[in-house]
LOZA-162593 format. One record per residue (C-alpha): residue number from 1; residue in three letters; x, y, z. Coordinates in nm, 2 decimals. Each point is the difference from the previous one (the first is absolute). Layout:
<atoms>
ATOM  num  residuo      px      py      pz
ATOM  NUM      ALA       X       Y       Z
...
</atoms>
This chain:
<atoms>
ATOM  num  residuo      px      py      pz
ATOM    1      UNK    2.40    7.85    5.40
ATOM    2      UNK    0.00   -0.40    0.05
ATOM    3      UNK   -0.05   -0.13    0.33
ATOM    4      UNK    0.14   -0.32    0.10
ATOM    5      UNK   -0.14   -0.20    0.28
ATOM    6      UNK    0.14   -0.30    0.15
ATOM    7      UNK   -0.15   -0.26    0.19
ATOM    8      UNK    0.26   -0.06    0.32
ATOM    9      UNK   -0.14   -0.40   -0.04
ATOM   10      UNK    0.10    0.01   -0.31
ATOM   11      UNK    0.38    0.11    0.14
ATOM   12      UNK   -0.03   -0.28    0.25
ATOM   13      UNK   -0.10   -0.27   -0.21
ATOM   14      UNK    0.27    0.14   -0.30
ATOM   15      UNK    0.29    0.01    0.31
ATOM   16      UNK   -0.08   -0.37    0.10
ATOM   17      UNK    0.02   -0.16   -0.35
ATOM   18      UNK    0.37    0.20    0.01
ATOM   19      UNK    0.12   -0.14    0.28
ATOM   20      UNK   -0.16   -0.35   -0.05
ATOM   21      UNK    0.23    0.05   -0.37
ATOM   22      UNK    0.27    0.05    0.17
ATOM   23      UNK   -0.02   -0.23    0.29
ATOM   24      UNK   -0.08   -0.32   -0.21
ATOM   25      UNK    0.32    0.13   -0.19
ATOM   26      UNK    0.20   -0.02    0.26
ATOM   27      UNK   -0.16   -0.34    0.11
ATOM   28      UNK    0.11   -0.15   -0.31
ATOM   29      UNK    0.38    0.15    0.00
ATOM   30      UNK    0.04   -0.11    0.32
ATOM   31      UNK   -0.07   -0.39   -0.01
ATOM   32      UNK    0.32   -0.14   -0.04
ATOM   33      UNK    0.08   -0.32   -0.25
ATOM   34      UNK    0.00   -0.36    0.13
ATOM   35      UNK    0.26   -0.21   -0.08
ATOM   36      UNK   -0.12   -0.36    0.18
ATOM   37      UNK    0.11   -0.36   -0.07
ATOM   38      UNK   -0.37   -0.09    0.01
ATOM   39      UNK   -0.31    0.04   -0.26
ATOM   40      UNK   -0.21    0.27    0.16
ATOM   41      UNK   -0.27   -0.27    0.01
ATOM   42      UNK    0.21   -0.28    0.11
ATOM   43      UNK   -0.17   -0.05    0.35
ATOM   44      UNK   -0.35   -0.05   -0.16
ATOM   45      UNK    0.10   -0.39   -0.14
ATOM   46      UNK   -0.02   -0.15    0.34
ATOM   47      UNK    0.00   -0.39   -0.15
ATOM   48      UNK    0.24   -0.01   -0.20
ATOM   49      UNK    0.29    0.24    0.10
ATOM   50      UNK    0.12   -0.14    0.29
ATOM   51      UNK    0.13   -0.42    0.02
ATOM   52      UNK   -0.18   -0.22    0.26
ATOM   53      UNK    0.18    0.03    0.33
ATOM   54      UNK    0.11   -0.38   -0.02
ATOM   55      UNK    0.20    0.09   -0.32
ATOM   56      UNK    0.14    0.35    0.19
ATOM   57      UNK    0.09   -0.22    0.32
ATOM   58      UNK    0.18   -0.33   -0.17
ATOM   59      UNK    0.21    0.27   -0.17
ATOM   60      UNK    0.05    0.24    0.25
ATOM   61      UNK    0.17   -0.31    0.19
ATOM   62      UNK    0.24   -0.11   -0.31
ATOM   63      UNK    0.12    0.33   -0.04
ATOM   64      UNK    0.06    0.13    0.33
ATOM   65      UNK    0.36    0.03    0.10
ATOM   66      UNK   -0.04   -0.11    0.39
ATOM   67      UNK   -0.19   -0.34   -0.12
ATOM   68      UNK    0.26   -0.05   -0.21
ATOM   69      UNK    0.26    0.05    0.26
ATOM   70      UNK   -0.18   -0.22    0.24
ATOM   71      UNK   -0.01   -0.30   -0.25
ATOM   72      UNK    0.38    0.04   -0.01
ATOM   73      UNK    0.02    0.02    0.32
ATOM   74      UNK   -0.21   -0.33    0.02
ATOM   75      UNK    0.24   -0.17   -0.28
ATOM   76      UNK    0.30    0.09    0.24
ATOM   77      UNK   -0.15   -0.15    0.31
ATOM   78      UNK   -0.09   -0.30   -0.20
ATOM   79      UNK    0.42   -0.01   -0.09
ATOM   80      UNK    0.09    0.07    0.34
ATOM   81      UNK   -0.25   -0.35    0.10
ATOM   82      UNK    0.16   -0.19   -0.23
ATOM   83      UNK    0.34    0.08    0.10
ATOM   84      UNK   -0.07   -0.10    0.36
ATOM   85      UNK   -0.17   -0.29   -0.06
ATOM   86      UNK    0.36   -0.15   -0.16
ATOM   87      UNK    0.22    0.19    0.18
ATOM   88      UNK    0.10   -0.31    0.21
ATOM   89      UNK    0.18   -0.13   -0.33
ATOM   90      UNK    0.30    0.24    0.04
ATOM   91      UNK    0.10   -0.23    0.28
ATOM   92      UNK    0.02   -0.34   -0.20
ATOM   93      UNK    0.19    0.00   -0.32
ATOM   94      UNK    0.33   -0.16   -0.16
ATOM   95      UNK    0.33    0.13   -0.10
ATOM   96      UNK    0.26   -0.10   -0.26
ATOM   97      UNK    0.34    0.12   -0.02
ATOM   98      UNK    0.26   -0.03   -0.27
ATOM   99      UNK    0.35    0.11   -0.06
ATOM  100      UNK    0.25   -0.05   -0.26
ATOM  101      UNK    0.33    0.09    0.00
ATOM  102      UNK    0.37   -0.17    0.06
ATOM  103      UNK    0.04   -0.15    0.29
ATOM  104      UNK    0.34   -0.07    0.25
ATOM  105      UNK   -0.07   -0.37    0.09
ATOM  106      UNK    0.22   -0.18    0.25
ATOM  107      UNK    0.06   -0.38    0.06
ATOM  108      UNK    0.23   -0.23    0.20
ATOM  109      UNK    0.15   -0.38   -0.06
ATOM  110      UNK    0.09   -0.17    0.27
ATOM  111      UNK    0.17   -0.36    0.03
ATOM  112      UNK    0.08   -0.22    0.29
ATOM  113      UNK    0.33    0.11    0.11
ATOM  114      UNK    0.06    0.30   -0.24
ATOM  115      UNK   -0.04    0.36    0.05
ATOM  116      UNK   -0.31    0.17   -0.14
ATOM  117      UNK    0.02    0.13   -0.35
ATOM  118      UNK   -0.19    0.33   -0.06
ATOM  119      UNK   -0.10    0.09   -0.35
ATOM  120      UNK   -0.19    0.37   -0.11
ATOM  121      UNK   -0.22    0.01   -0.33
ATOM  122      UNK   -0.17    0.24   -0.14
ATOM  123      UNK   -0.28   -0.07   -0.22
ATOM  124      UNK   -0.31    0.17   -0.17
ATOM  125      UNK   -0.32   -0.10    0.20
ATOM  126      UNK   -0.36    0.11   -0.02
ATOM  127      UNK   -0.16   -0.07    0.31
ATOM  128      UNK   -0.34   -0.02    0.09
ATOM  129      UNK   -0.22    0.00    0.33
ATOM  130      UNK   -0.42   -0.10    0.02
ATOM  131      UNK   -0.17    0.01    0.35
ATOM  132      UNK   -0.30    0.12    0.19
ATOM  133      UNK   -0.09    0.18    0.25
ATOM  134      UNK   -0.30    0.10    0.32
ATOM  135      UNK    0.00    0.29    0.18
ATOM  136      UNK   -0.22    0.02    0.29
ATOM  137      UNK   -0.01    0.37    0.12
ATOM  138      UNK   -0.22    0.04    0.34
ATOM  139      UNK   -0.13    0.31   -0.11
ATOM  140      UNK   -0.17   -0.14   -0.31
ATOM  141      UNK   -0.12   -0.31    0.12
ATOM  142      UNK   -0.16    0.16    0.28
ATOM  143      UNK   -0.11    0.33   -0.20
ATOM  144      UNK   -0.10   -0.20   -0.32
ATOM  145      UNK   -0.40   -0.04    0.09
ATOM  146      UNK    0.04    0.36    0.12
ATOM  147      UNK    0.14    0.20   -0.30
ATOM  148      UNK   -0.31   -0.25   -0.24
ATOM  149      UNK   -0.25    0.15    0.23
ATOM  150      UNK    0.13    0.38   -0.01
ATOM  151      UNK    0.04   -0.06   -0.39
ATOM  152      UNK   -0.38   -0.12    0.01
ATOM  153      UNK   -0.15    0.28    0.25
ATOM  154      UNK    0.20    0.23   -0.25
ATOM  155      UNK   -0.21   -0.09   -0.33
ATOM  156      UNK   -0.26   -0.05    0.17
ATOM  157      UNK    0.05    0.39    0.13
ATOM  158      UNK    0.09    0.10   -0.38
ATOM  159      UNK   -0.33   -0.17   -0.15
ATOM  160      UNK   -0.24    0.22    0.27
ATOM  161      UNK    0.15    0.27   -0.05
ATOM  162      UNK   -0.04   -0.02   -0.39
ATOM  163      UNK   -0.32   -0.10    0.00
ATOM  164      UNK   -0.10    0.29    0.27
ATOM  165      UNK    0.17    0.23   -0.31
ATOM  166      UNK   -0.26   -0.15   -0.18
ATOM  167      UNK   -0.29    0.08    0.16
ATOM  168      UNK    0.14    0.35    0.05
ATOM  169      UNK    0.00    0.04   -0.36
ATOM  170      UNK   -0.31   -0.14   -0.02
ATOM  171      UNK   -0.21    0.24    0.24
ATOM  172      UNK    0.18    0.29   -0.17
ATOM  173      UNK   -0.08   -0.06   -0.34
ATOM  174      UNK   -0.35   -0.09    0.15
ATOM  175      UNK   -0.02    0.37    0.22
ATOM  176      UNK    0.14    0.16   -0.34
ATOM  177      UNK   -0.28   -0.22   -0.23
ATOM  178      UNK   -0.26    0.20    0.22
ATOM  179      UNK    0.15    0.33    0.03
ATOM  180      UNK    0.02    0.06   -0.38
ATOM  181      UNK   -0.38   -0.12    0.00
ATOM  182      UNK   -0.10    0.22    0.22
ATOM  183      UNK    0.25    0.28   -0.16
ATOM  184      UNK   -0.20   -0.12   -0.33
ATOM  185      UNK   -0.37    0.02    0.16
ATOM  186      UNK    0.09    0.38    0.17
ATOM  187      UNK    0.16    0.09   -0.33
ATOM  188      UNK   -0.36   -0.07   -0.14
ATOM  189      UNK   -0.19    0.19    0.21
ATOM  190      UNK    0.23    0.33   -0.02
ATOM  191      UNK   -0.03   -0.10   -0.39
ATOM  192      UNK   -0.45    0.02    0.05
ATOM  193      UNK    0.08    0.34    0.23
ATOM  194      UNK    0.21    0.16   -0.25
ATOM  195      UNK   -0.24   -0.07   -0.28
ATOM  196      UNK   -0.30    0.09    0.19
ATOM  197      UNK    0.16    0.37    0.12
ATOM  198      UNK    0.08    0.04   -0.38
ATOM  199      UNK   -0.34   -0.08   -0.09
ATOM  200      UNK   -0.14    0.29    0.24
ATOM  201      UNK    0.29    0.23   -0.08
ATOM  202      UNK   -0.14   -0.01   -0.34
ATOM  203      UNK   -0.32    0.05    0.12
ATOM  204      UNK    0.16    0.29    0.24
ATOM  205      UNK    0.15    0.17   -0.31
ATOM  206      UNK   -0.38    0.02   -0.16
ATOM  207      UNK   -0.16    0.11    0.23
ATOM  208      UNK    0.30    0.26    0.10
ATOM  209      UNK   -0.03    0.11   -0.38
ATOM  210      UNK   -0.38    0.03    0.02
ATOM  211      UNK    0.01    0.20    0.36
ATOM  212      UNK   -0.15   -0.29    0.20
ATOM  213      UNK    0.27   -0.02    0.25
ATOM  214      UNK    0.22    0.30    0.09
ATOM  215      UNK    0.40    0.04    0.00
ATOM  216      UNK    0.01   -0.18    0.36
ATOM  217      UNK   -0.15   -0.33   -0.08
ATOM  218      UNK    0.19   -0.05   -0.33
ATOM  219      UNK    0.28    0.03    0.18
ATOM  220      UNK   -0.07   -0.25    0.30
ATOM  221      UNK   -0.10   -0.24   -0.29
ATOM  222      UNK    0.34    0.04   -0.12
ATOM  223      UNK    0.12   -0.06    0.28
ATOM  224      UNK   -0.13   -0.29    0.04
ATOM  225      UNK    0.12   -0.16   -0.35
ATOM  226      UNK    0.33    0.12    0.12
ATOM  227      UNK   -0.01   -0.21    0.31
ATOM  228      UNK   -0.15   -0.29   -0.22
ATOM  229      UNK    0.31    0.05   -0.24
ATOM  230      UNK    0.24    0.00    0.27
ATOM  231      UNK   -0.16   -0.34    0.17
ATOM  232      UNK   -0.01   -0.21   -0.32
ATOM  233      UNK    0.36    0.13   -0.05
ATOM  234      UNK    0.12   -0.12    0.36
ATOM  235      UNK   -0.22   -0.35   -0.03
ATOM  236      UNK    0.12   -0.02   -0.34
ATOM  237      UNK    0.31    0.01    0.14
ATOM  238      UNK    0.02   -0.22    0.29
ATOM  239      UNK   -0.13   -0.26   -0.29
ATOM  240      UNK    0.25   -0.02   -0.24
ATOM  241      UNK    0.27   -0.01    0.35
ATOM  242      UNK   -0.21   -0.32    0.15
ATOM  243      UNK    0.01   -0.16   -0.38
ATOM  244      UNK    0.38    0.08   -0.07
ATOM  245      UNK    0.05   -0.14    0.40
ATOM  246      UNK   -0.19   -0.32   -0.09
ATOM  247      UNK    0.20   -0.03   -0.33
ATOM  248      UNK    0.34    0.01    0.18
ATOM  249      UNK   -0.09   -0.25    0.26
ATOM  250      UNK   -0.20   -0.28   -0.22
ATOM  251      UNK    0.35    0.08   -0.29
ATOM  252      UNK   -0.18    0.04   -0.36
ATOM  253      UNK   -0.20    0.23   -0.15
ATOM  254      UNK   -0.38   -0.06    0.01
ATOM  255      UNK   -0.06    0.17   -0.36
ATOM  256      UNK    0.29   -0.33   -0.09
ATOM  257      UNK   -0.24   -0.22    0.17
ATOM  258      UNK   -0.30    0.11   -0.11
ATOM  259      UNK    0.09    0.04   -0.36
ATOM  260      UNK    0.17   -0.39   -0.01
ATOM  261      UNK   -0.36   -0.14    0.14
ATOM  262      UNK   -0.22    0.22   -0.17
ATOM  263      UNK   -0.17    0.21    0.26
</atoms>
């Protein structure tokens, strides 16, 4: 007869390494694939990724649509002065008339002591007619000073408001500047976190192998990597939307920019 005697911490120890197999398989099968617009380690070049802010505001006012409808609206006003400034010259001018055609003409002969003699002609005659003229309207000579000062008050009106659209821009591509900075600098810290709770989960697998730590702690270190995961994912996240946002308002691609002057 052979007796066999086993050693329940033997069991324990055999059961843990199963289910750490077969958790860390799972683990794996479960992270999904990243498809992102961005190098993983894009946020770490914090010199030369992003163009100074002067360069992102000059060109976030060319390119946006309401400056560019201000300035219009500036060239329009401008017009509209113009217009009013001469508008008292549709009151003075001169007009010519001319006519050609054939023409009844009529005259009469008349002696001393004989009776008038009529004679009718017809004839072939261009005609032509040069004079000039000056109205004096009330309403425009009274209104005149009026309608130059509206026409003034009314570009002065359309060169505020473009340049308020201006500053607007400005303070918005200044609020985005330092949001995708700070999206950047938190993106770098959950970056160090995730690292870090790698680091110990390695160490946590060790010692779960070796039997320093039981089933309970591996798994609250996992958990923990898992949360770490999940907030470099969201921060990595809220990045790439701030540098896409700052993209669309300053109108070029920074990886254009940066590759024409060499940073």
């Amino acid at each position: 007869m052979i007796n066999i005697t086993v050693n329940s911490d033997r069991l324990k120890q055999l059961g843990k390494i199963i289910f750490f197999v077969w958790l860390q398989t799972c683990f794996v099968n479960s992270v999904p694939a990243q498809n992102t617009e961005l190098p993983e380690n894009f946020y770490l070049d914090t010199s030369g990724s992003f163009p100074p802010m002067s360069v992102l505001i000059d060109s976030a006012i060319k390119n946006n649509a309401i400056v560019k409808y201000r300035n219009q609206e500036i060239d329009a006003k401008e017009s509209n002065l113009k217009s009013q400034q001469v508008s008292w010259t549709k009151n003075v001018g001169i007009q010519a008339d001319t006519r050609y055609g054939t023409f009844d003409n009529f005259s009469t002969n008349t002696s001393e002591g004989q009776t008038p003699s009529i004679y009718a002609t017809k004839s072939s005659q261009f005609n032509y007619g040069v004079g000039a003229f000056v109205k004096v309207p009330f309403y425009d000579l009274f209104n005149h000073k009026n309608q130059i000062n509206q026409a003034k008050t009314e570009l002065i009106q359309a060169e505020t408001m473009a340049e308020a659209q201006r500053d607007e821009v400005t303070q918005m591509v200044i609020r985005q500047y330092n949001d995708l900075i700070l999206k950047q600098r938190l993106l770098k810290i959950k970056s160090q976190n995730l690292e870090s709770s790698r680091i110990n989960m390695q160490m946590g697998e060790t010692q779960f192998k070796s039997g320093v730590i039981n089933l309970s702690e591996y798994l609250s270190i996992s958990d923990v990597i898992s949360r770490a995961e999940a907030d470099y994912e969201s921060a990595r996240a809220d990045f790439i939307t701030a540098y896409m946002v700052l993209e669309e308002i300053a109108g070029f691609k920074f990886n254009t920019y940066n590759a024409k002057t060499g940073k």
